[in-house]
GUVOMI-845778 format. One record per residue (C-alpha): y, z, x; residue number from 1. Coordinates in nm, 4 decimals. Last residue first. Layout:
<fikols>
{fikol {Y; Z; X}; NUM}
...
</fikols>
This chain:
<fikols>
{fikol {-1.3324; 0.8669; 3.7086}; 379}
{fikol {-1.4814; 0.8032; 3.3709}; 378}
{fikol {-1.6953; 1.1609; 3.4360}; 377}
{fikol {-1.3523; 1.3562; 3.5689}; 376}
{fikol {-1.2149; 1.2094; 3.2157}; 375}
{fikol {-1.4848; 1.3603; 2.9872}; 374}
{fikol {-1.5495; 1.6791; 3.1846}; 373}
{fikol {-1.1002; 1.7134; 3.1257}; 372}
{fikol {-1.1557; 1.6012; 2.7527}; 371}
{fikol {-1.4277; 1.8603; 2.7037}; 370}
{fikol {-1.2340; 2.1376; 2.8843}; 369}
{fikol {-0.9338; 2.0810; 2.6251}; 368}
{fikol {-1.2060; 2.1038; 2.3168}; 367}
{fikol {-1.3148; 2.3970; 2.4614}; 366}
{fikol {-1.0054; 2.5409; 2.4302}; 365}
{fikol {-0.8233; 2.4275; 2.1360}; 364}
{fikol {-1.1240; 2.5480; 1.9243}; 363}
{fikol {-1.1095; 2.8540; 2.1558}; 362}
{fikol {-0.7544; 2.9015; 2.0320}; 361}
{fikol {-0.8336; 2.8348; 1.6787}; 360}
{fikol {-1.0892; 3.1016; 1.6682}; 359}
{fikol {-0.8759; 3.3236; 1.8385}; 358}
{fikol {-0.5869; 3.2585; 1.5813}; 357}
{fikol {-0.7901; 3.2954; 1.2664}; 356}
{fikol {-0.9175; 3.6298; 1.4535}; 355}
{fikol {-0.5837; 3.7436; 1.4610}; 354}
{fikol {-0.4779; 3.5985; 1.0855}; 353}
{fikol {-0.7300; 3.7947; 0.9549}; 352}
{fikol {-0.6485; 4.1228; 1.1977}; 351}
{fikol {-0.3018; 4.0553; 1.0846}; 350}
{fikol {-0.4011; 4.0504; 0.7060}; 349}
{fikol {-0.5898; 4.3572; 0.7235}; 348}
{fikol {-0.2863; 4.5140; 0.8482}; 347}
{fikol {-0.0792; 4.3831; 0.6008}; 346}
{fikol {-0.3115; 4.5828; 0.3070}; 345}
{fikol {-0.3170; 4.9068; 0.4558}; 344}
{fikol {0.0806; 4.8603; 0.5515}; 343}
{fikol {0.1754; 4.8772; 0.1888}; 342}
{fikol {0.0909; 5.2480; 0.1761}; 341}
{fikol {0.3339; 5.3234; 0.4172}; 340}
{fikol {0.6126; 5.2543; 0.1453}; 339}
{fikol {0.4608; 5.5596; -0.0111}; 338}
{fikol {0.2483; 5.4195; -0.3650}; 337}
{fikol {0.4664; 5.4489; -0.7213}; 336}
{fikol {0.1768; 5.3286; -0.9176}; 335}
{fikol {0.1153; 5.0013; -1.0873}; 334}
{fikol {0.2737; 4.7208; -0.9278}; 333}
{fikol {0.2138; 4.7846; -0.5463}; 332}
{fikol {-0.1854; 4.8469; -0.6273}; 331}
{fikol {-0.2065; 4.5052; -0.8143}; 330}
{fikol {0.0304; 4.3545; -0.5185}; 329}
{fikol {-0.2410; 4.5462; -0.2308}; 328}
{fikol {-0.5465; 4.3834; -0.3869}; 327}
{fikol {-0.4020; 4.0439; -0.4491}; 326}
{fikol {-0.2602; 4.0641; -0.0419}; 325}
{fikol {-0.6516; 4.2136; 0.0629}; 324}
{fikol {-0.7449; 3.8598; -0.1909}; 323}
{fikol {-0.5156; 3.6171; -0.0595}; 322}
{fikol {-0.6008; 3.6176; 0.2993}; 321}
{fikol {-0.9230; 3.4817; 0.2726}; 320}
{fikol {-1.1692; 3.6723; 0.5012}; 319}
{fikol {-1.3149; 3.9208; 0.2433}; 318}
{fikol {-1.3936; 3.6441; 0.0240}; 317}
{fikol {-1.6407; 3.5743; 0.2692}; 316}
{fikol {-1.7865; 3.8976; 0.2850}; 315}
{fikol {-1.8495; 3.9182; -0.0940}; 314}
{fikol {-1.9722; 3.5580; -0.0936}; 313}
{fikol {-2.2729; 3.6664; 0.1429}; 312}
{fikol {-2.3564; 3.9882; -0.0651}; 311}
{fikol {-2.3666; 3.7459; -0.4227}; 310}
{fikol {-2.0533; 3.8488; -0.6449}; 309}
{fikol {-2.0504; 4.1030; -0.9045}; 308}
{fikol {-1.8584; 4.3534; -0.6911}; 307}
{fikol {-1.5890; 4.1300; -0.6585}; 306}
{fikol {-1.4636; 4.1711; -1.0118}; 305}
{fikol {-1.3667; 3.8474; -1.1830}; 304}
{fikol {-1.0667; 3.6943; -1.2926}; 303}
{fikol {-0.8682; 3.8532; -0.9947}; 302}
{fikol {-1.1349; 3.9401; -0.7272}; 301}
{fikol {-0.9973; 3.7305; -0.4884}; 300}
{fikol {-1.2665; 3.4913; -0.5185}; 299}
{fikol {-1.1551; 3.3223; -0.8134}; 298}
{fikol {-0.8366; 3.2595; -0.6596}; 297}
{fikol {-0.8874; 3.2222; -0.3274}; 296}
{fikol {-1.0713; 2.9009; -0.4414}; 295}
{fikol {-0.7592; 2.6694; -0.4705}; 294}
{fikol {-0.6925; 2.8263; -0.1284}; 293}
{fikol {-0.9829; 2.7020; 0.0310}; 292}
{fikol {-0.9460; 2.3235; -0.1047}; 291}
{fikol {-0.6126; 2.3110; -0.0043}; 290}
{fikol {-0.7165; 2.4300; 0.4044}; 289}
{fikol {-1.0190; 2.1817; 0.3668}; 288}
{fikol {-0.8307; 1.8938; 0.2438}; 287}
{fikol {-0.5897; 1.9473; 0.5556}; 286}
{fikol {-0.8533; 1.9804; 0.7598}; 285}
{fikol {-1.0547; 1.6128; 0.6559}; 284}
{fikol {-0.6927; 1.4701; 0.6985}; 283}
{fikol {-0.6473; 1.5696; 1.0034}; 282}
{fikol {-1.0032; 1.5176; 1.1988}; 281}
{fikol {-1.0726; 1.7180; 1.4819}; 280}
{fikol {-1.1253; 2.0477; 1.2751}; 279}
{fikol {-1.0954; 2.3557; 1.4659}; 278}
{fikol {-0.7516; 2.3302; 1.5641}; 277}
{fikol {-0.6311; 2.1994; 1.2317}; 276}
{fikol {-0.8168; 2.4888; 1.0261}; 275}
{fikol {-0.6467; 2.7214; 1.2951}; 274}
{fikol {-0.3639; 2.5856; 1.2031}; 273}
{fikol {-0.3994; 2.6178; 0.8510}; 272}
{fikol {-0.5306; 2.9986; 0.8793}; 271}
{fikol {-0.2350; 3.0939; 1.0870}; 270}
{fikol {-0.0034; 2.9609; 0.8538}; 269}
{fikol {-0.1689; 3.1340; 0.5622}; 268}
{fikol {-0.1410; 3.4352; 0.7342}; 267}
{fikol {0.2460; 3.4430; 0.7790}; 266}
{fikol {0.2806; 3.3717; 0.4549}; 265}
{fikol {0.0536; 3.6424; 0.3272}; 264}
{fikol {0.2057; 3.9130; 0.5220}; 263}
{fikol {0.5848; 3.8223; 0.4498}; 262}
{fikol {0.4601; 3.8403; 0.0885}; 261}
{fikol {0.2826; 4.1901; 0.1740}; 260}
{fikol {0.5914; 4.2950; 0.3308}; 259}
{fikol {0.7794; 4.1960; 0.0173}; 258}
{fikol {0.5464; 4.4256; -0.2178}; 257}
{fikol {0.6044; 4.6885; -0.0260}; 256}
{fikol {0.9753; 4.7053; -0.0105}; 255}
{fikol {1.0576; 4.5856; -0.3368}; 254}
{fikol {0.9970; 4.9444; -0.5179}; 253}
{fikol {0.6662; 5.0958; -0.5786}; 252}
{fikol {0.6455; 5.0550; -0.9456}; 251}
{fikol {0.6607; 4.7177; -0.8871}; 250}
{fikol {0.8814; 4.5457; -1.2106}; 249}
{fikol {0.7135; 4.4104; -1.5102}; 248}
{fikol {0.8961; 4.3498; -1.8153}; 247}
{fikol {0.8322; 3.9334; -1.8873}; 246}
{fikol {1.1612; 3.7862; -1.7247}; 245}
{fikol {1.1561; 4.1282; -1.4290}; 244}
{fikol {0.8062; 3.9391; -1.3545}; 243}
{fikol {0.9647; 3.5783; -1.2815}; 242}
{fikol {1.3604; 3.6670; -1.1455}; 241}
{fikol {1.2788; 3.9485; -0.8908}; 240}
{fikol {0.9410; 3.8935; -0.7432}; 239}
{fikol {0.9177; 3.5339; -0.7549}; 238}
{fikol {1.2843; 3.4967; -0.6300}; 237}
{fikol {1.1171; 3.7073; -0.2938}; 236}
{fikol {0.8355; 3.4980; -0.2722}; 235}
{fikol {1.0146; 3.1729; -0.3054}; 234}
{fikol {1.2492; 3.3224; -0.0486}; 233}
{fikol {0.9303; 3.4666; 0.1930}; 232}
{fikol {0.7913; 3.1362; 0.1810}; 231}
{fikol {1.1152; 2.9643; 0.2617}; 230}
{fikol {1.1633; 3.1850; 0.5356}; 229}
{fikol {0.7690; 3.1097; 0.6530}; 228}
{fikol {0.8608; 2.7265; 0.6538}; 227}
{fikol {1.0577; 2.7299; 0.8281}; 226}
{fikol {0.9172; 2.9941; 1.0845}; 225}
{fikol {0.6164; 2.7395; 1.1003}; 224}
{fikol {0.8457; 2.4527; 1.2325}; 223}
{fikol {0.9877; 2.6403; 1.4636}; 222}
{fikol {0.6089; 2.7436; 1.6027}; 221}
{fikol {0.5670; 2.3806; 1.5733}; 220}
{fikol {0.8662; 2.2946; 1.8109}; 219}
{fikol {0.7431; 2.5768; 2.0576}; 218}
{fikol {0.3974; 2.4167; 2.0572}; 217}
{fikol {0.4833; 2.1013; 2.1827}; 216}
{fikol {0.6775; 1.8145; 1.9507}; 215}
{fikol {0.7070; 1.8795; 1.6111}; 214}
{fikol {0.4414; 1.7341; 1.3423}; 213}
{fikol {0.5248; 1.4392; 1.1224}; 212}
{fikol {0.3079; 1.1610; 1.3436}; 211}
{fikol {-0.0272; 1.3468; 1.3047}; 210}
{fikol {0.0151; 1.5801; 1.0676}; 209}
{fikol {0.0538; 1.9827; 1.1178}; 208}
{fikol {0.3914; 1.9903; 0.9651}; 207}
{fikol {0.2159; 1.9214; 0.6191}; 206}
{fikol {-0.1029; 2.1609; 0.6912}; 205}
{fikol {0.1525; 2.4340; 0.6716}; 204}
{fikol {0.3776; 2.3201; 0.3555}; 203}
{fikol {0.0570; 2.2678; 0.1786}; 202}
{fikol {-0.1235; 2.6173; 0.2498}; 201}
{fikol {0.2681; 2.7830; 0.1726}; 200}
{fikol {0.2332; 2.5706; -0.2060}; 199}
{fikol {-0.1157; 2.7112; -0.2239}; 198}
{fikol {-0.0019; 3.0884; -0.1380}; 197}
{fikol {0.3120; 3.0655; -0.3705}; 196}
{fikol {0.0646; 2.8855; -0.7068}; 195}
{fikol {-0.1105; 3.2309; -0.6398}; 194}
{fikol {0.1485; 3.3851; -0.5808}; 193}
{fikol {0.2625; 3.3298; -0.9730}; 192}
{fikol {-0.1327; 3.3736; -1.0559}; 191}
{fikol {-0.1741; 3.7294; -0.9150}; 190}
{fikol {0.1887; 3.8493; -1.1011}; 189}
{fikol {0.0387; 3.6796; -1.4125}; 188}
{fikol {-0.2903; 3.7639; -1.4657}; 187}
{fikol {-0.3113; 4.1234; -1.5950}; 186}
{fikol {0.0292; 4.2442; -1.6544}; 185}
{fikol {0.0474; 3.9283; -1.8706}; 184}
{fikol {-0.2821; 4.0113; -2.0383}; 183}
{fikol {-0.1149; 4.3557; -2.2018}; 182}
{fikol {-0.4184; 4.6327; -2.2208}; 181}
{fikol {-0.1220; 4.8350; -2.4132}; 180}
{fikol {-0.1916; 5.1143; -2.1353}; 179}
{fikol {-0.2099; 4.8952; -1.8659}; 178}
{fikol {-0.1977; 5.1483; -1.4955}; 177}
{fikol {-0.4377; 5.3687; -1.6522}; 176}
{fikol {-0.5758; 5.3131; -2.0204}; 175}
{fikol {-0.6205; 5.6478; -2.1392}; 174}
{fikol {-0.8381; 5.7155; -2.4709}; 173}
{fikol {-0.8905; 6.0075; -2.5827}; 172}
{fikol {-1.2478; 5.9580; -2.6983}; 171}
{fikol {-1.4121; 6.1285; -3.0473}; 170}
{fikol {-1.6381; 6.3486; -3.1163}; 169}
{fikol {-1.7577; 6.5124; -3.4510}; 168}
{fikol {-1.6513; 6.2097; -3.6483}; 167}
{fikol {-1.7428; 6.2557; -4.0198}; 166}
{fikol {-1.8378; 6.6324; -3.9633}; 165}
{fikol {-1.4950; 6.7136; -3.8394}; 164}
{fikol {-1.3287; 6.4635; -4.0942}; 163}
{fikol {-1.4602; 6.6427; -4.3751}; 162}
{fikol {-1.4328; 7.0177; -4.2152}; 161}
{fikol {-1.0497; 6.9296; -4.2023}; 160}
{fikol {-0.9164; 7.1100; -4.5076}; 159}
{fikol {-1.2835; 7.1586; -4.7897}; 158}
{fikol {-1.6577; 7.0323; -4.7955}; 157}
{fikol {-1.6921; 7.0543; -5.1764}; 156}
{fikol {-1.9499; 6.7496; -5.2024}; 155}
{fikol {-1.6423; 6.5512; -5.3558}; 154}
{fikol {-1.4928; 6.6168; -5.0307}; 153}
{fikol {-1.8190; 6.5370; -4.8754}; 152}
{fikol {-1.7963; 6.1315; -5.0393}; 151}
{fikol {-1.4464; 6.1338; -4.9387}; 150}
{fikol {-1.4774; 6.1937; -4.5816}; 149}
{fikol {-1.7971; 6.0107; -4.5602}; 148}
{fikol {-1.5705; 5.7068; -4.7293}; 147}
{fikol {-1.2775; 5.7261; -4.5366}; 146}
{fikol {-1.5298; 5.7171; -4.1962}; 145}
{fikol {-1.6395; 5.3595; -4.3423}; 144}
{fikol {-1.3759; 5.2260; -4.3852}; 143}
{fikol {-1.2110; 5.2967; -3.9935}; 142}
{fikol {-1.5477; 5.1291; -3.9074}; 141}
{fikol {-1.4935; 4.8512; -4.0569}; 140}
{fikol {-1.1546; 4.7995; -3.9266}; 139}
{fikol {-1.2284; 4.8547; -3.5782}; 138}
{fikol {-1.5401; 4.6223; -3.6328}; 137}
{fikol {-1.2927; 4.3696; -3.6956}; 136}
{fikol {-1.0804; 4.4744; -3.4513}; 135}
{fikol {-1.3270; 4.4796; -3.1415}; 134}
{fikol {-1.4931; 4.1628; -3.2728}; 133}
{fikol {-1.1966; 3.9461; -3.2675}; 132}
{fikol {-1.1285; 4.0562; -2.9710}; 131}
{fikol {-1.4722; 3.9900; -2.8303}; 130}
{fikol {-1.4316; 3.6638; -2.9865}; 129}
{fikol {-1.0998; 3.5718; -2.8635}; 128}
{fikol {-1.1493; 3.6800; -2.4424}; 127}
{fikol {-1.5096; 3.5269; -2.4973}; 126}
{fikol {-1.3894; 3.1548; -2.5705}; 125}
{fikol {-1.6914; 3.0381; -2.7169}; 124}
{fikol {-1.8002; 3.3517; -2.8826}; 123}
{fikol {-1.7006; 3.2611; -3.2408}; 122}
{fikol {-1.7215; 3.5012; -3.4525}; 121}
{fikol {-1.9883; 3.5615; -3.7569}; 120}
{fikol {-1.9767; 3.8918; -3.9219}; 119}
{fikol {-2.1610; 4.0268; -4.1826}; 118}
{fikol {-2.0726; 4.3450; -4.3905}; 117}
{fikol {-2.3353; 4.5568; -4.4806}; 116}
{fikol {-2.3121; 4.8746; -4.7030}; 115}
{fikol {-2.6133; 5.1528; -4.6440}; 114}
{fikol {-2.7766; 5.2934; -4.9329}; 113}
{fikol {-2.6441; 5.6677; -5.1473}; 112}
{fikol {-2.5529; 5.4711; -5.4303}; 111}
{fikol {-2.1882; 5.4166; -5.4218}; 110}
{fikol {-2.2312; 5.2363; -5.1067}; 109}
{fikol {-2.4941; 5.0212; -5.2546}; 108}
{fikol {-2.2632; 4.9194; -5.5114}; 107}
{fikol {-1.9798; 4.8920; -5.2904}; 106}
{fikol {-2.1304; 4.6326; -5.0952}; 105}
{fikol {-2.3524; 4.4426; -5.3341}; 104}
{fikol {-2.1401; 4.0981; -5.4033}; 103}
{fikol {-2.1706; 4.0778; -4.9972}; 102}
{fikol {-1.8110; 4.0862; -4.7703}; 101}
{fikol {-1.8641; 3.7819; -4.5946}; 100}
{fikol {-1.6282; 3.8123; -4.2762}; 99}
{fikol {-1.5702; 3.4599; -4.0529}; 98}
{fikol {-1.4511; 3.4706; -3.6935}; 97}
{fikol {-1.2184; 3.2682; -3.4558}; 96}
{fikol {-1.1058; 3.0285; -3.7261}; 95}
{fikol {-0.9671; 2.6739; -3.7314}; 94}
{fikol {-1.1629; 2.6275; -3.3745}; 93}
{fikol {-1.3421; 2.3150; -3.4845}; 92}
{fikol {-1.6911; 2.5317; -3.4350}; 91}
{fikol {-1.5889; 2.8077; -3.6010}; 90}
{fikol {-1.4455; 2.6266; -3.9195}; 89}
{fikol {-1.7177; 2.3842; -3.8943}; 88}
{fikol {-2.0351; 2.6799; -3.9036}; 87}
{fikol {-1.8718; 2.8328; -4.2133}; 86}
{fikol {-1.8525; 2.5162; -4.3772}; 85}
{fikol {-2.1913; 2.4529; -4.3676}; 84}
{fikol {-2.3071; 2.8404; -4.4486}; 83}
{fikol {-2.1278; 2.7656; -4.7778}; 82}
{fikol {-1.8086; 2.8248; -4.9918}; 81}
{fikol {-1.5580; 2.8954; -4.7134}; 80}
{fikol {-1.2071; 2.8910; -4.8333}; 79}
{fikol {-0.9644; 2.9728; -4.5821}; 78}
{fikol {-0.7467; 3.3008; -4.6745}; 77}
{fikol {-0.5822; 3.3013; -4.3464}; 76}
{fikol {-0.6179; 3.6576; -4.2478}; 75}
{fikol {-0.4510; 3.7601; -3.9194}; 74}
{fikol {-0.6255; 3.9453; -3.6747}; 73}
{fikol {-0.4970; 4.1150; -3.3391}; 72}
{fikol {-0.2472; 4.3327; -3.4524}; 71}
{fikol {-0.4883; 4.4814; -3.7225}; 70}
{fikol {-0.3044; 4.5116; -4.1037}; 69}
{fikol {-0.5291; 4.2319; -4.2502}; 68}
{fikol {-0.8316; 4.3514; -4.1726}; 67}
{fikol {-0.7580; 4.7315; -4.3077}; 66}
{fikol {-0.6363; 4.5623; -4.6195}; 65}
{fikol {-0.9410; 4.3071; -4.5954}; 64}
{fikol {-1.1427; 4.6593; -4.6024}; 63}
{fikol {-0.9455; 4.8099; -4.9235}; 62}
{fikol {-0.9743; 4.4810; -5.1049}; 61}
{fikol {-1.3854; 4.5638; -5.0236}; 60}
{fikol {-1.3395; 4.9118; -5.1286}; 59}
{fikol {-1.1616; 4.8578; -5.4648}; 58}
{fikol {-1.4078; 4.5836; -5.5441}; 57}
{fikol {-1.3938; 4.2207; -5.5072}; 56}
{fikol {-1.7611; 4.1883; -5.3944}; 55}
{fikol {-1.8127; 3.8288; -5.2912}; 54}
{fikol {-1.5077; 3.8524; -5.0662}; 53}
{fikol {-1.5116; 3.5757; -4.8049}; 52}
{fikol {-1.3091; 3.6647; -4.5403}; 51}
{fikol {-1.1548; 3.3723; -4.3011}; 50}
{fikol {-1.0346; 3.4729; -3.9434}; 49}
{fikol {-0.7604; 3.3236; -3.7626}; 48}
{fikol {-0.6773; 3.5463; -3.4005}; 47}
{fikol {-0.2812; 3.6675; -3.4859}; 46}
{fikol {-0.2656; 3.8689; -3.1541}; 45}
{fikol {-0.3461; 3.8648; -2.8139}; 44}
{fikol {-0.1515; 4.0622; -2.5946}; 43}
{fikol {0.1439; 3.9411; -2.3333}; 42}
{fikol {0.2939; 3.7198; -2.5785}; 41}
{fikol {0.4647; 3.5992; -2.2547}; 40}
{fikol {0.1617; 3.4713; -2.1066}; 39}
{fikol {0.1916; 3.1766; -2.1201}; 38}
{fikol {0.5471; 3.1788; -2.0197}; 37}
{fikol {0.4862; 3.3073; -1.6909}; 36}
{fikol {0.2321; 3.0496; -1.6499}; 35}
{fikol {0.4592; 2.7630; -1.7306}; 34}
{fikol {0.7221; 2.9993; -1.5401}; 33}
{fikol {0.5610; 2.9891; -1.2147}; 32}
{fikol {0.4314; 2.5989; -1.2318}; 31}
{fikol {0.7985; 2.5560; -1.2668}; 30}
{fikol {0.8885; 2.7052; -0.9600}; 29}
{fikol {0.5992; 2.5522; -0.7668}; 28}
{fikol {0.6374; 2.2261; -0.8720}; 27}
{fikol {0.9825; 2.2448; -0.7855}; 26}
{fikol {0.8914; 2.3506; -0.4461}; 25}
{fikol {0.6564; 2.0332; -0.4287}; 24}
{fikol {0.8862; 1.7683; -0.6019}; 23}
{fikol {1.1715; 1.8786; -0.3087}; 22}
{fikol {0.9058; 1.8585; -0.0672}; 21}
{fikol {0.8148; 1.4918; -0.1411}; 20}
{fikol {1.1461; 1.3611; -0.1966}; 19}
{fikol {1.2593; 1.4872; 0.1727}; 18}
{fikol {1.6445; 1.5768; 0.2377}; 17}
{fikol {1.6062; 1.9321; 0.1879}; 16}
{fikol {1.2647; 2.0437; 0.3251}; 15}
{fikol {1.2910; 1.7945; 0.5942}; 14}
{fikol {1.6145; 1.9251; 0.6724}; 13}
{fikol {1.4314; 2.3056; 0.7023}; 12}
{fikol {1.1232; 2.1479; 0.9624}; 11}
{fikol {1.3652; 1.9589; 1.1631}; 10}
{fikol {1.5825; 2.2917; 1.1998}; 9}
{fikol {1.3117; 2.5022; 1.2692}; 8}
{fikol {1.1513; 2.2500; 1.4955}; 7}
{fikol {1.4623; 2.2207; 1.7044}; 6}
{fikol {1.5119; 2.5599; 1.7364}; 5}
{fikol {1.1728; 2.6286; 1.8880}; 4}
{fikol {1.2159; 2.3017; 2.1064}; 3}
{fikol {1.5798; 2.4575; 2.2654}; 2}
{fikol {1.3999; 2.8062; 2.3009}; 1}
</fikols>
């Protein structure tokens, strides 16, 4: 009990009184809020785009109206005089998309032939372009179902018979769990423990270090519960100072979502020193642990769905302990789930961090028989 203590202690004054750690946690807390504030805007809005307005009619200053007044566009009134310049703006990022509005649009409207607006955007970044796209063609479409309505009004279609034949169906929309698709409910609680799961990965492989771990396993174990509570504090300020700042609380309460941190923690330290156990070499583990959970990222399913990954990589990301925990925080912060719920998600961390633990005892294992074959050889 004595070495236990004494490696929690060590473990929290190294914390305190060490440079390095200090620089790390604050890292980690202002990583948080960079990202936090990111994201703060929480939709995209104000994307550049340039019309050119060969026509100058009543409907073509009645589509850059309809432009104009879109959240997500914002009209800068760039002058673009040839294909040239057209292809600069996009490509030096001045503008995300460029509308020529042709010299013959209402004319051909106005006799019976189809109006054409072109639209180049720039598809670089696909989060802008697509949009960029979405309003524009928003707008454009919003045009041209005032002009069917007006065109079989003159036609003596009468009431609401216009806009029933102009748009027989339409699609009520419901956007579950996001319903002002905001990006900061998106990203931001995943990357904020994101940045907590790498900083844990660190902390772990740090007490595991030749020369700066505790002695005997009791004085690691102490070691780990450091740096678990410290974990489940970053985790916990996380949770009630970082998302409250940009209007997202768990729908589900604190409960749930602070098991899973507790969850996480305690699985990345598991996974570290297993990494340490299997691995003989300490440094080449430690870059393997960081290198991991950079990827748990991407893999958790968080910028892109798991479903689209290759069978083998499916499985693997199965095994990192971030993505059940991503899974279980995006379910947490949506919809009121039972406090039970939350336990789905733990328990497939414990059985990850149980066979992280097996493996790294029969690491431990064989590699204690070895030695004792080695030495009964010498002797």
């Amino acid at each position: 009990m004595r070495s236990l203590l004494a490696g929690f202690g060590l473990q929290l004054r190294r914390m305190v009184s060490e440079r390095r750690y200090r620089v790390m946690l604050l890292l980690l807390v202002g990583l948080s809020c960079v990202g936090a504030q990111i994201y703060r805007s929480q939709v995209l809005r104000d994307l550049p785009i340039a019309v050119v307005d060969l026509d100058n009619s009543s409907l073509s200053r009645r589509l850059r109206f309809f432009l104009g007044s879109m959240r997500e566009l914002r009209l800068t009134g760039e002058y673009v005089g040839s294909q040239e310049q057209a292809r600069d703006a996009l490509a030096t990022g001045r503008i995300a998309s460029i509308v020529v509005i042709p010299s013959s649009f209402s004319s051909d409207i106005k006799a019976g032939r189809k109006g054409e607006v072109l639209v180049a955007v720039d598809m670089s970044n696909i989060l802008v372009g697509k949009n960029a796209h979405k309003a524009i063609a928003r707008a454009v479409g919003t045009l041209g179902a005032g002009v069917q309505v007006t065109t079989l009004r003159k036609l003596g279609v009468r009431g609401d018979g216009a806009l029933t034949a102009t748009v027989p169906v339409v699609v009520d929309e419901n956007f579950t769990f996001n319903p002002a698709t905001n990006y900061s409910v998106y990203i931001v609680p995943g990357l904020v423990f994101f940045l907590l799961h790498v900083c844990v990965v660190v902390l772990g492989a740090t007490i595991m270090l030749p020369g700066r771990a505790p002695q005997g396993f009791l004085g690691k174990l102490g070691a780990a519960a450091a740096v678990w509570l410290t974990g489940m504090l970053l985790g916990a300020g996380l949770l009630a100072v970082v998302l409250p700042w940009l209007q997202m609380t768990p729908a589900s309460g604190a409960t749930g979502p602070m098991a899973l941190i507790g969850a996480l923690v305690a699985a990345d330290l598991v996974f570290v020193t297993a990494a340490f156990s299997i691995v003989p070499d300490a440094l080449t583990a430690m870059e393997l642990t960081v290198m991991v959970a950079m990827l748990s990222l991407m893999l958790s399913g968080i910028t892109w769905p798991t479903d689209m990954f290759p069978d083998w990589l499916q499985q693997a990301s199965r095994w990192l302990p971030f993505t059940p925990f991503a899974r279980g925080l995006r379910a947490m912060l949506h919809h009121a789930a039972p406090g039970q719920d939350a336990w789905l998600w733990v328990g497939e961390m414990a059985r990850q961090a149980a066979v992280f633990a097996l493996l790294g005892a029969a690491a431990e294992l064989t590699r204690t028989i070895t030695r004792h074959v080695r030495a009964r050889r010498v002797a």
